[in-house]
N, C-alpha and C positions, 0 to 999 in steps of 0.2 A: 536806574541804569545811568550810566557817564555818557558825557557828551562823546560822538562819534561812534559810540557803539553800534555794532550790526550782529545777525545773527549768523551760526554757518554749520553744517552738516559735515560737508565732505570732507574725507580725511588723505588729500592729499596735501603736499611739502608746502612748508610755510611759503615759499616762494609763489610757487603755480595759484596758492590758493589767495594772497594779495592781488596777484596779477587776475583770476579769473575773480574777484570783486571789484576791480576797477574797471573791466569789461562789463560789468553787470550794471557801471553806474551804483555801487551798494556803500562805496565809501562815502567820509563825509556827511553821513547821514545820520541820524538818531533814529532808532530801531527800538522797539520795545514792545511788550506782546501787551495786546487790547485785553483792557482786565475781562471783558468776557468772557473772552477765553483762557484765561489762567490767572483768576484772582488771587489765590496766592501766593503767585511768583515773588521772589525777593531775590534778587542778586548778591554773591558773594564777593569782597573786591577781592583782585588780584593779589596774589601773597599771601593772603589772610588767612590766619588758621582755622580750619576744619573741622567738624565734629564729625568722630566714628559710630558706628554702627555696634549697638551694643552687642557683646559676645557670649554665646551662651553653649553648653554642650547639649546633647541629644540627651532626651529624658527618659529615653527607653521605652514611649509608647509609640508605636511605628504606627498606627490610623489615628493621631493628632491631627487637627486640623488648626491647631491653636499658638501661640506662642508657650512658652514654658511656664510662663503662668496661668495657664490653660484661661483665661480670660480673652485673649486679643484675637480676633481669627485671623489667618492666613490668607490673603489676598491674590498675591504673586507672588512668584519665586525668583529670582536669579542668582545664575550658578559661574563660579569667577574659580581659575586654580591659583594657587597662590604663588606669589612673583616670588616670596622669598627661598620659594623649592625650585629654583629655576637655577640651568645652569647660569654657568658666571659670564661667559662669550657673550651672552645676548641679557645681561645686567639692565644695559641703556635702553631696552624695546619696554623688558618688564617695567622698568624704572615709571619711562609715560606709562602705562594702562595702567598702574598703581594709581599715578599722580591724577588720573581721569577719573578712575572709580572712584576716590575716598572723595574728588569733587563732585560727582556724580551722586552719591550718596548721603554727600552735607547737604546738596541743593534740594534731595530728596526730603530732608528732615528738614530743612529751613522752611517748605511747603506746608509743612504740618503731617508728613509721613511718618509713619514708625516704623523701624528696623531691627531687625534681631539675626545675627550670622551665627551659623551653627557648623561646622567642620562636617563631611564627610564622615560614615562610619565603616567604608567601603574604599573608598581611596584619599588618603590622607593630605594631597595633594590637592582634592577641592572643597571649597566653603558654599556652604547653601546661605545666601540670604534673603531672609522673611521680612514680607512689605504686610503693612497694618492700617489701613486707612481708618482714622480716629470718627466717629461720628459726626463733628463738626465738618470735617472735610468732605464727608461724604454728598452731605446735605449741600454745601457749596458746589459742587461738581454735579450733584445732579440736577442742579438747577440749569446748570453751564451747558448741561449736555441736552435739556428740554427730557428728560427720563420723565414718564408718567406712572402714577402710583396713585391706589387706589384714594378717593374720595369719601364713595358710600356704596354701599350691595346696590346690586342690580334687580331694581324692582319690575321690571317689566318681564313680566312672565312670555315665556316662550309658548308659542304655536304648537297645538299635540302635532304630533307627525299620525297623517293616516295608515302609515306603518307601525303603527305601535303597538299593533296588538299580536306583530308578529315576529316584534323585538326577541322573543325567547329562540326564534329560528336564527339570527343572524347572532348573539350574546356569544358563541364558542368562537368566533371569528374576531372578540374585538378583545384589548388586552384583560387581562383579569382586575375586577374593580377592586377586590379586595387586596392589591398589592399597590395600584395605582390608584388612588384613588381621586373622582371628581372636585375640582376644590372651588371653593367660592365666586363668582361672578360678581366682578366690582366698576362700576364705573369711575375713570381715572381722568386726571388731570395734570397737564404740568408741573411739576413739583417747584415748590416755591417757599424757599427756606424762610422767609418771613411770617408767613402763613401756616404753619408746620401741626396748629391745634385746629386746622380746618380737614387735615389729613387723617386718613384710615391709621393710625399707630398705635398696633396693640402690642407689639413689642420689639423695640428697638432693635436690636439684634438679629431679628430674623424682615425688618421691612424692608431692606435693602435685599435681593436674594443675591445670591452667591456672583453670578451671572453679572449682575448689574454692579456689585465691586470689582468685578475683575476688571470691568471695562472702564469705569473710572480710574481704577488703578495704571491701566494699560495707557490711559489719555494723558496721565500728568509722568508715567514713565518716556513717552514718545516726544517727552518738550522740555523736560529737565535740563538745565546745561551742564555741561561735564569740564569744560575747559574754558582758561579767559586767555587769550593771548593778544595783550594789546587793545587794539578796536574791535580783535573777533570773538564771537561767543559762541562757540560752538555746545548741540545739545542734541537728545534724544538718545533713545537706549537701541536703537536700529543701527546707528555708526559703532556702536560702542560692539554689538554683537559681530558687525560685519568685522571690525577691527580685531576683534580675539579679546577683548580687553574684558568680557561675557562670556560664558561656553552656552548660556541657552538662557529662555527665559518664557514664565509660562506657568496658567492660574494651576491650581491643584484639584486634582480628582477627588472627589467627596472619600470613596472609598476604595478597593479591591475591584475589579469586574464581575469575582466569580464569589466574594465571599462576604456576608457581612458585615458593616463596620463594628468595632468592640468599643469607640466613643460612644454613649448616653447621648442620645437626641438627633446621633447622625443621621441625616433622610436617608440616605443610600441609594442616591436615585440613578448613578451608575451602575450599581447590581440590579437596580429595578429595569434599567433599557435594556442591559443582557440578559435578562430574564424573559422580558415578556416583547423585546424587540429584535435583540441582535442574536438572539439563541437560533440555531437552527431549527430546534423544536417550533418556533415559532412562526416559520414561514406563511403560514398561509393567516395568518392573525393581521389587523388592521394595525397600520402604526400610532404613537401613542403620539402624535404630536406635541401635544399642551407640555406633556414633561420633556419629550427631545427640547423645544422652544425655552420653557424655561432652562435646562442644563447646560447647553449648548447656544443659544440666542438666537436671536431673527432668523437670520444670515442661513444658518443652518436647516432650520426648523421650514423654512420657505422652500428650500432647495426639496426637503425629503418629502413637505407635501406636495411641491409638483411630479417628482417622479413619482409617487403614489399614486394622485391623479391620472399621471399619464396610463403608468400602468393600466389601472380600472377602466379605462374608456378605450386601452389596447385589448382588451378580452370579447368588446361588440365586434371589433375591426378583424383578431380573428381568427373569432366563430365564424364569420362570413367570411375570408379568404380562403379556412380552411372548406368550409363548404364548395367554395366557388375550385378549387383544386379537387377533390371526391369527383364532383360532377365533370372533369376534364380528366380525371383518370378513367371513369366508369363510360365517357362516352367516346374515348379515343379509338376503340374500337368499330365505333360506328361509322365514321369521319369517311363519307366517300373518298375526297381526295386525297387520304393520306390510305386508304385502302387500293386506289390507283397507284399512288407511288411503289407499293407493295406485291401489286398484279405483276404474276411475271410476263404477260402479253402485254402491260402497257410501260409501267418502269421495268419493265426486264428487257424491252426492247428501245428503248430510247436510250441514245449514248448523247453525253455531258462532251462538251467541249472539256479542252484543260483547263483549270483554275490559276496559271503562272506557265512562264515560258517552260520550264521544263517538268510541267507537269504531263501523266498522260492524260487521255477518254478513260473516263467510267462512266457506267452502271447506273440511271438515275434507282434502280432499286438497291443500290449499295445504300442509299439514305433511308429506309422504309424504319428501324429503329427511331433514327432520328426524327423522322416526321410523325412518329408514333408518339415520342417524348412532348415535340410541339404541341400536338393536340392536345395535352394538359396545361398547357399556357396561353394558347391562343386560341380561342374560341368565343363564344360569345356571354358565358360567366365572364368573362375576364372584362369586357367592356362594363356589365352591369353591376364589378367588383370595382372599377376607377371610377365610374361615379359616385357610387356609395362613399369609395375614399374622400372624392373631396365634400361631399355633405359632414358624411365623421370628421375631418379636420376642422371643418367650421364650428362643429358641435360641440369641441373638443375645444380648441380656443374662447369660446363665447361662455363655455359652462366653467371655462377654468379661471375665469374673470371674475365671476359672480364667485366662486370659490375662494379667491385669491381676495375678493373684497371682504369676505367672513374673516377669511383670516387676520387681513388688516387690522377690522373693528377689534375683533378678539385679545390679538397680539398690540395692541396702540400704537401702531403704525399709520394710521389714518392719515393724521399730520406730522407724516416724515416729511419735511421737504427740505430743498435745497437750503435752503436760507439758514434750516436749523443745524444742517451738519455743519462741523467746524472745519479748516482748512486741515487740507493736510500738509505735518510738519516740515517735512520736504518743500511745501509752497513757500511757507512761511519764512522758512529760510534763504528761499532762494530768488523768491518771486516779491519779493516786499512791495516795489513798484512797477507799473506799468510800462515795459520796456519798449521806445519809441526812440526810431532814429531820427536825432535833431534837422536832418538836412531834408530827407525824406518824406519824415512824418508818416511812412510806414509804420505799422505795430509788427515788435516783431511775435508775437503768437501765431498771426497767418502763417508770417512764414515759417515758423515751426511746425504749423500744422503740414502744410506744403510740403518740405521738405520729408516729413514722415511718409507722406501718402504716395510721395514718389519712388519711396524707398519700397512701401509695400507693395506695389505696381510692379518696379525691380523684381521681387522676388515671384514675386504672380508671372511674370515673363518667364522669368528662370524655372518654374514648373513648366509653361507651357512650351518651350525649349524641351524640357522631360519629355514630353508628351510626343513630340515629333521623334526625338529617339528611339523611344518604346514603339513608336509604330513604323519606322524604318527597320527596326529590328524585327517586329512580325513580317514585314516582307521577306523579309531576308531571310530569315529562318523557315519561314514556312515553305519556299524555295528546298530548302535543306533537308527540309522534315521530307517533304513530298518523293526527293531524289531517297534520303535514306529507309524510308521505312519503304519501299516499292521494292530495295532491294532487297529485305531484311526477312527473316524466317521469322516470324510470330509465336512458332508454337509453342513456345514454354508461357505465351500469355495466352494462350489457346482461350479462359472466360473470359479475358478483358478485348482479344484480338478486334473482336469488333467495335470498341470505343476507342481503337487508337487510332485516330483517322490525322491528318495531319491539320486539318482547322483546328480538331481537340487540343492538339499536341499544341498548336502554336496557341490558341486562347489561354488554356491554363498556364501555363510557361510565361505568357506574359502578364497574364494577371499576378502573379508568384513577386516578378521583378516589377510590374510596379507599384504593390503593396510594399517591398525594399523600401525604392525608391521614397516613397512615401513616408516612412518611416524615420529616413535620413533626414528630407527636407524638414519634418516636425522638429528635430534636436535644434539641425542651425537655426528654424525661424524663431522659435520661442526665444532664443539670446536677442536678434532682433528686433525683434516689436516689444520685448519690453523695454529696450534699449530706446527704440523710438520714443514710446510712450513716456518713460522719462526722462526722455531729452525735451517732449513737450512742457512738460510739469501742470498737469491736471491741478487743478484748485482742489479737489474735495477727493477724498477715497471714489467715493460715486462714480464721477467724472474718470475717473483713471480707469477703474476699473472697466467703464463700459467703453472707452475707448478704445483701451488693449482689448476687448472681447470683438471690437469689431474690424478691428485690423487679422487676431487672431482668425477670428471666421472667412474674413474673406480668403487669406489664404488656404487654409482648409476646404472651403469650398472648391478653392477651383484641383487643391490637391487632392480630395477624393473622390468628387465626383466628376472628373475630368477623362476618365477609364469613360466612366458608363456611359457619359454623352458621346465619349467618339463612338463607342460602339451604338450605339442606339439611333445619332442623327448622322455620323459620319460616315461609317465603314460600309464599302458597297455603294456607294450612292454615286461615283464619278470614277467609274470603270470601264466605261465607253462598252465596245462589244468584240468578239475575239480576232477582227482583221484589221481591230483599230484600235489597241488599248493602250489606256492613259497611263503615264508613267510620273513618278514622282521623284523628282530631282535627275529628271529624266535618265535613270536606271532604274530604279527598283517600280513592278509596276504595279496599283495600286490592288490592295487587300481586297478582295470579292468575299461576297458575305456564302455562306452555307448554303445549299442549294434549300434546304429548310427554310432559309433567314436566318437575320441577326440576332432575332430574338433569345433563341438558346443559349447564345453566347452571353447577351446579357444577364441571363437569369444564370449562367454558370458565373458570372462575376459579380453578382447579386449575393449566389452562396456562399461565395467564397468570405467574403467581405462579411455576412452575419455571422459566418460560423466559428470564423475569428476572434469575434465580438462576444460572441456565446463562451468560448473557450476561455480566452486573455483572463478574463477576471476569478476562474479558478486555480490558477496559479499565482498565489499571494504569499511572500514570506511571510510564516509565524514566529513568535518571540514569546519566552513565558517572562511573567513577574516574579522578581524575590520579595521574601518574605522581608522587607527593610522599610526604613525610615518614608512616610508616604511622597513627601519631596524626593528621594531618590529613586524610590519606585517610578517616578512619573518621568525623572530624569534617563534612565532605561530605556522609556518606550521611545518612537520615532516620533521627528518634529513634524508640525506640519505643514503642510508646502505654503511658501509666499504669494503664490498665486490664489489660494484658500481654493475655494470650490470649485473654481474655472477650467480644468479638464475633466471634473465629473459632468458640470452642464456640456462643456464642448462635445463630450461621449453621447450624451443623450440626444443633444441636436442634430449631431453627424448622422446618428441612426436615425432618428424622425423622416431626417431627410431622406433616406433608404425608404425609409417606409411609405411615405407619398409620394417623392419624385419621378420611381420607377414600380410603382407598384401595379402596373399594368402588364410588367414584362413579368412577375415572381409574386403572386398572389399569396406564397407562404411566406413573404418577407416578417407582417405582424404577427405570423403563430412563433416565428425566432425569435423578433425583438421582445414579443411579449416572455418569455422565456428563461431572454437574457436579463430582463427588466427585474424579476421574480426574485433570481439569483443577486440579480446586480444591489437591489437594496438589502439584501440581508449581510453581502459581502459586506459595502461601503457604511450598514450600523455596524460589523463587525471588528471592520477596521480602525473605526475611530472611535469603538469604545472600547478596545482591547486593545490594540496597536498603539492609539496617535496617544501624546499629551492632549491636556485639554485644552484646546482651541480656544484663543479672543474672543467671547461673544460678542457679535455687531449687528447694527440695527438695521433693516432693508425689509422696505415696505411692500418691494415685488421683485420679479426676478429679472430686473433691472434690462438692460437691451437686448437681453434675448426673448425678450416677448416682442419685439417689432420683428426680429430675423426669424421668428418660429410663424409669423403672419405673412411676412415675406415669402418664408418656403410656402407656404400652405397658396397664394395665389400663385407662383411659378409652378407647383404641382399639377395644378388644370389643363396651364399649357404641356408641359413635357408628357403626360398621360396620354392627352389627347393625340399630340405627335408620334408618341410610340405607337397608337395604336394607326396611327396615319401611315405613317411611313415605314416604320420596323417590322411588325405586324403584316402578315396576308391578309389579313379580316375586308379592307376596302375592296383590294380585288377580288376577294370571291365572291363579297355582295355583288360587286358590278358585271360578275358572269352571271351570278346566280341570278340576280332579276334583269339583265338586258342583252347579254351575250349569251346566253346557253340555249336562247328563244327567237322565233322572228325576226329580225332580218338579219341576224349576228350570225343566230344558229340555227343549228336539223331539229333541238327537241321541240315537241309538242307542249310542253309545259317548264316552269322554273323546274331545273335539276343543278346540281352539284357534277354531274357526269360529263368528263371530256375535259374538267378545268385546268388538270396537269398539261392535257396536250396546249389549249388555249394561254398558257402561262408561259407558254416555254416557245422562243423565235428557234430558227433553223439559219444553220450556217454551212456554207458550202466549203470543205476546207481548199478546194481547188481557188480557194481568194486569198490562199496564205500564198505570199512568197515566193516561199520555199517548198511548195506543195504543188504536187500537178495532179494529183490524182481528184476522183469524181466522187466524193462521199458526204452526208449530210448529218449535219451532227446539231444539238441543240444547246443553249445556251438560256441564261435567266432572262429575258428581258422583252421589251413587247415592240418586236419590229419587222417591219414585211419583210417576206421570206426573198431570196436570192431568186434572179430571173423579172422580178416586179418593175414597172418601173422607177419608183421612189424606192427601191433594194435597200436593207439594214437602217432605213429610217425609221424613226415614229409612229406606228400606225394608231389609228382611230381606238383601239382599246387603250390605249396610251395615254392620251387626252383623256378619254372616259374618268379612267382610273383615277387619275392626278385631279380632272375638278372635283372628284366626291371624295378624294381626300380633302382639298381648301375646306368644301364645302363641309363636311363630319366637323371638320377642327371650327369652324367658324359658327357654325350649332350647338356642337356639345358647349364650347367654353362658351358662349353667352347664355346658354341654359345651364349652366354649372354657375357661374359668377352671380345672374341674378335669384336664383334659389340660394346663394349665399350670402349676397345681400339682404334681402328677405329678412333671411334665419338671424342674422345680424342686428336688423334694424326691431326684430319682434322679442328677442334676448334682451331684456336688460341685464348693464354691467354690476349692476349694484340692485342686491334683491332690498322687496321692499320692506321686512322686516328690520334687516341691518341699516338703511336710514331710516326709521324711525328709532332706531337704540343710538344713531349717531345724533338726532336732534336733540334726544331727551337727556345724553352726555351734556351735550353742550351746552344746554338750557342749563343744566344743576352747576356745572363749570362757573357759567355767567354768577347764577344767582349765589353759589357757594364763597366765592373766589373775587368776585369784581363787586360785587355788592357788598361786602364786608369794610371797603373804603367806605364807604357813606354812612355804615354802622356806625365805623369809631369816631366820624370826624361827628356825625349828631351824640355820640354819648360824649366826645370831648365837649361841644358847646351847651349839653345838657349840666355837665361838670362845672360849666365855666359859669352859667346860669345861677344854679344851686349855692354857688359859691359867693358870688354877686349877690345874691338875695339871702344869703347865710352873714353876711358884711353887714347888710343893712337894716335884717334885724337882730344883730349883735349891738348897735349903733344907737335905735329905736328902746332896746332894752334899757342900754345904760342909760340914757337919758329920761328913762321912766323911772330908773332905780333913784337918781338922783334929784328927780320930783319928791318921791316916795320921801326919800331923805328928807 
């Protein structure tokens, strides 16, 4: 490269774009990419004439995977419409993206790539061109990229499994061996083109798989340069897409989804994943990971076996919810206090204060349904189904570690690490030096970071802003409801009359608007935070990615589950009592929970929210394939998102977090998730082996920062459990009737009972203390306070205190008996089973001896060479001078 040269991505005006590299400090500088990373770069000068891409037409076999001389395979495709079918008005726009591509594309061949363009046979307006990575190049890039390939078979025989003699019971569950079949076990190593006769190569053509060209392919397309102007070098095939100057780009589907290929030696392992994975037929069969992994790479293949995973270890979780729900249906009936609320001599005759200024007195047996429904969630299953949760989440995380290390070994991800992924092209362009202000001597990346997190914060405000709305508006409406439905004739809802009550009315109404809500905030944040995220410029894909996942989550976190905390810790808890209540924003007065509790309400926004979940992903657009050229066929389907997998994990951890956060208030939460999970994997093989192109494969040794946020939830779930059941939940108070208020000196019974606790639960209020009231009647309300006439009246009493320490005290027992049984369980799990280090030792043993040991071969057979040679001189020397004796 020329002196002053730098590199540059973005495609704005010659102007803004000198001015934002002299802000970057990027002039003046010599730039040039570290041959590790792109050994065979070679720059074209300025001016200099160009080589084309050779031109070929379609040869009339539409499942080719080859070039025209069926020899070359197909790598990558990209699809460009031709400038010279363009109107004439916008000549000057074509003009550049001509002048980019055909530079685009000499720099491609100047690398050592091969091209071949073929015209559309469908719309004549586009060209397909065919990338060919030559086997020289290959072998350099994958050295470049650390790709590991096989060495020698895997001698170390596997452990029988003590289930193996009942393998013929679980064989209809796993895919069909005869389609898919088991394939070799290799011990692998770095690939190291020097070394090339120490490697597994039994046939050129197929030791690369398909997967692993694409991705070399995709690495020397993402760094290519397309444009020289001046000192700037602009490169990469991402500008060129975003610019128009590309309509798409993207490796090739081996075959058809649904038919087999008519090329000689195609695997077909596309019809093989629809067949025996993404079929619906195939739902309840094991997935086939090894071929998703190889077809589709790491990236992929790691995503589908955690929710596989998860799945499997959602079917323990539940069996036992759905249990723990049976046993709250079948014993609701029994439930003394909710059979009191029901008595019409004890709730037939207790009148309810109003719930809101213009509410009237009811009926405490107007709630006997609803306290009927409670008794299916709150009971004492339900406590002995939250702890269970959080041992299953421990279980769950700790087995999926040992899991996720098999996979590693397996997939040779072992040693992914930072060091070996290369930057991403975007860094390299933009980030050449380390940017520091001269006077300061700040860096400025802090304050990039800084600046993002404050923005993410912003938006976290701006929900929680949401959140105050949403519940000034159940004030206010619930006000509404109360006045309108009091006036209102029911009877054409004569079988729902009874669940129209207005807490109903206003719960679901508002869960409705802020699922909306929620729905709006996701569009504008994601423009955001990826915004942020590349205004930071991540070094590595990695890095970016887990970034953005964790910017993306926080907001998400507090955007969905921000409902269920108000309702669970908020709603009802600072309501004072009916001759003194608390008002917010001093008019509207604060939301009183269900004379039931909040709990219902929770678990009605619990339902809502799975069944959503359950629902959304069977409505998916379909699209069929035409019978055409396989590059256009591919071109047809949907691309696939730039985010790659990151709202299918965001899907899965939102739910997770349903599943243990609140799983104390909705015990059927895991028989939905697990459900939706069932559905949700056959949908997501469905969609991305019929629907999408085929995907970048990339490499990713775990499921990168959402295993610290999936541990994160799993210890915040002990607390929130705990507190639901503390504070949302009856359960403490009735313990504290049932063993010390129901008995001596509290109470009249003779023994622990359950009986009287409605009366014991509920204070009495005089309304002759209202105001505007003179009359002498006694009416009752939620809350635990000496009755009117006392002398500490409408305070605190003694049950009060009771209550509130064996709440502290529940919450301060369970969670240290929860946390260190999961410690425990933690510290007796190992993360790495012991099989798989011993296959990792004996890798790296043969590695050494294979690979590092063959320097000290050659240099003793070179000095054994040099030896032989020396002593071949000397009696060559000895001869003649004996011949000439002779003489």
């Amino acid at each position: 490269m020329s002196e002053n040269d730098i590199l540059e991505m973005d495609s704005l005006s010659d102007t803004e774009e000198e001015r934002g590299d002299a802000e970057l400090g990027m002039i003046d500088e010599e730039v040039v990419y570290p041959e590790e990373f792109l050994p065979t770069y070679h720059s074209i000068r300025e001016g200099a004439k160009v080589d084309k891409a050779q031109q070929a037409e379609f040869n009339g076999k539409p499942d080719s995977l080859f070039f025209n001389d069926g020899v070359r395979r197909i790598d990558f495709i990209l699809v460009y419409e031709d400038e010279d079918k363009k109107d004439f008005e916008k000549r000057h726009t074509f003009a550049r993206r001509l002048r980019r591509r055909e530079y685009f594309e000499a720099s491609l061949m100047k690398m050592g790539v091969e091209l071949e363009a073929t015209p559309s046979v469908v719309d004549d307006k586009l060209t397909f061109l065919k990338i060919h990575m030559p086997w020289d190049v290959l072998c350099t890039y994958a050295e470049v990229l650390h790709i590991k390939l096989p060495i020698q078979v895997n001698d170390l025989s596997s452990r029988p499994s003590p289930w193996r003699y009942l393998s013929w019971i679980a064989k209809p569950f796993y895919p069909s061996e005869d389609l898919i079949r088991k394939e070799t076990e290799f011990f692998t190593a770095p690939f190291e083109k020097d070394r090339l006769e120490y490697f597994y190569v039994k046939d050129r053509d197929i030791f690369f798989t398909p997967s692993m060209r694409s991705r070399m392919a995709y690495y020397i397309l993402s760094r290519a340069p397309y444009e020289i102007r001046g000192s700037i070098k602009k490169f990469g095939m991402n500008k060129l897409l975003d610019g128009g100057v590309y309509k798409a780009a993207y490796p090739l589907h081996d075959c058809r989804f649904n038919v087999r290929s008519s090329e000689e030696g195609c695997p077909n392992e596309r019809y093989l994943l629809y067949e025996e994975w993404a079929h619906p037929k195939s739902f309840y069969k094991m997935q086939p990971l090894d071929l998703i992994r190889k077809y589709y790479g790491e990236k992929i293949g790691i995503y589908f076996a955690w929710l596989g995973f998860y799945t499997i270890m959602l079917t323990l979780a539940a069996a036992v919810g759905l249990g723990c729900f049976i046993y709250g249906y079948t014993t609701k009936d029994t439930s003394t206090w909710s059979n009191e609320v029901c008595d019409p001599n004890i709730g037939g005759k207790l009148v309810m204060c109003p719930q809101c200024d213009s509410c009237n007195y009811w009926p405490l047996i107007s709630t006997c349904d609803t306290s009927k429904k409670l008794c299916i969630f709150d009971n004492f299953g339900t406590l002995v189904f939250a702890v269970f949760m959080a041992v299953w989440v421990t279980l769950f995380l700790e087995f999926w570690k040992r899991y996720q290390a098999e996979l590693e070994y397996e997939w040779d991800t072992v040693e992914f690490l930072e060091q070996e992924e290369p930057p991403r092209p975007e860094y390299e362009a933009k980030c050449v030096y380390e940017r520091k202000n001269p006077v300061t001597g700040v860096n400025h990346t802090i304050i990039l970071f800084l600046i993002g997190m404050g923005t993410v914060l912003f938006w976290i405000m701006l929900i929680l802003a949401s959140i105050v709305a949403i519940t000034v508006y159940r004030l206010a409406v619930f006000i509404t409801f109360s006045t309108k439905l009091r006036n209102t004739d029911l009877k054409d809802l004569e079988p729902l009359k009874e669940y129209v009550t207005p807490q109903m009315a206003t719960s679901v109404t508002a869960s409705i608007i802020s699922f909306v809500v929620i729905m709006i905030l996701n569009v504008l944040y994601e423009r955001v935070a990826i915004w942020i995220t590349d205004f930071e410029l991540p070094r590595t894909k990695t890095d970016y990615e887990n970034s953005l996942t964790l910017k993306m989550f926080l907001f998400q976190f507090v955007n969905y589950y921000s409902s269920c905390f108000y309702i669970a810790f908020a709603k009802g808890k600072a309501v004072g009592y009916p001759g003194k209540p608390v008002y917010l924003l001093g008019e509207y007065r604060n939301e009183e929970c269900d004379p039931g509790g909040c709990l219902i309400e929770l678990t009605t926004q619990l339902a809502i929210i799975m069944a959503d979940k359950i629902l959304r992903p069977l409505f998916q657009p379909r699209t069929s394939e035409k019978v055409i050229p396989r590059w256009e066929q591919d071109y047809q389907l949907q691309p696939s998102s730039k985010l790659g997998l990151f709202y299918e994990y965001l899907e899965m951890v939102i739910q997770f977090g349903f599943v243990t956060l609140f799983v104390a208030s909705f015990p059927l939460a895991p028989v939905l998730a697990l459900i939706n999970n069932l559905a949700e994997i056959r949908i997501d093989a469905w969609k991305i082996t019929t629907q999408f192109r085929r995907i970048v494969p990339e490499k990713a040794q775990d499921i990168g920062a959402w295993q610290p946020i999936l541990q994160g939830i799993a210890i915040l779930a002990v607390a929130t459990n705990a507190m639901i059941i503390a504070f949302t939940s009856d359960m403490i108070p009735r313990l504290v009737y049932y063993w010390s208020f129901s008995v001596y000196p509290y109470g009249d019974h003779p023994d622990n009972t359950m009986e009287g606790y409605i009366n014991s639960s509920l204070s009495v209020f005089n309304i002759s203390d209202f105001h505007s009231r003179s009359l002498l009647f006694f009416f009752r309300y939620r809350d635990f306070r000496f009755p009117p006439g006392h002398p500490r009246q409408y305070e605190h009493n003694v049950y009060y205190w009771h209550v509130n320490a064996a709440k502290m005290a529940f919450i301060i027992v369970v969670e240290h008996i929860v946390y260190f049984t999961k410690f425990i369980l933690s510290y007796m799990i190992p993360d790495v089973p012991y099989a798989v280090k011993e296959q990792i030792k004996r890798e790296k043993y043969l590695t050494q001896i294979i690979l590092h040991e063959t320097n000290l071969k050659l240099v003793t057979r070179r000095l054994k060479n040099g030896d032989d040679e020396i002593l071949s001189n000397e009696e060559a020397k000895v001869t003649k001078e004996e011949m000439e004796l002779d003489f």
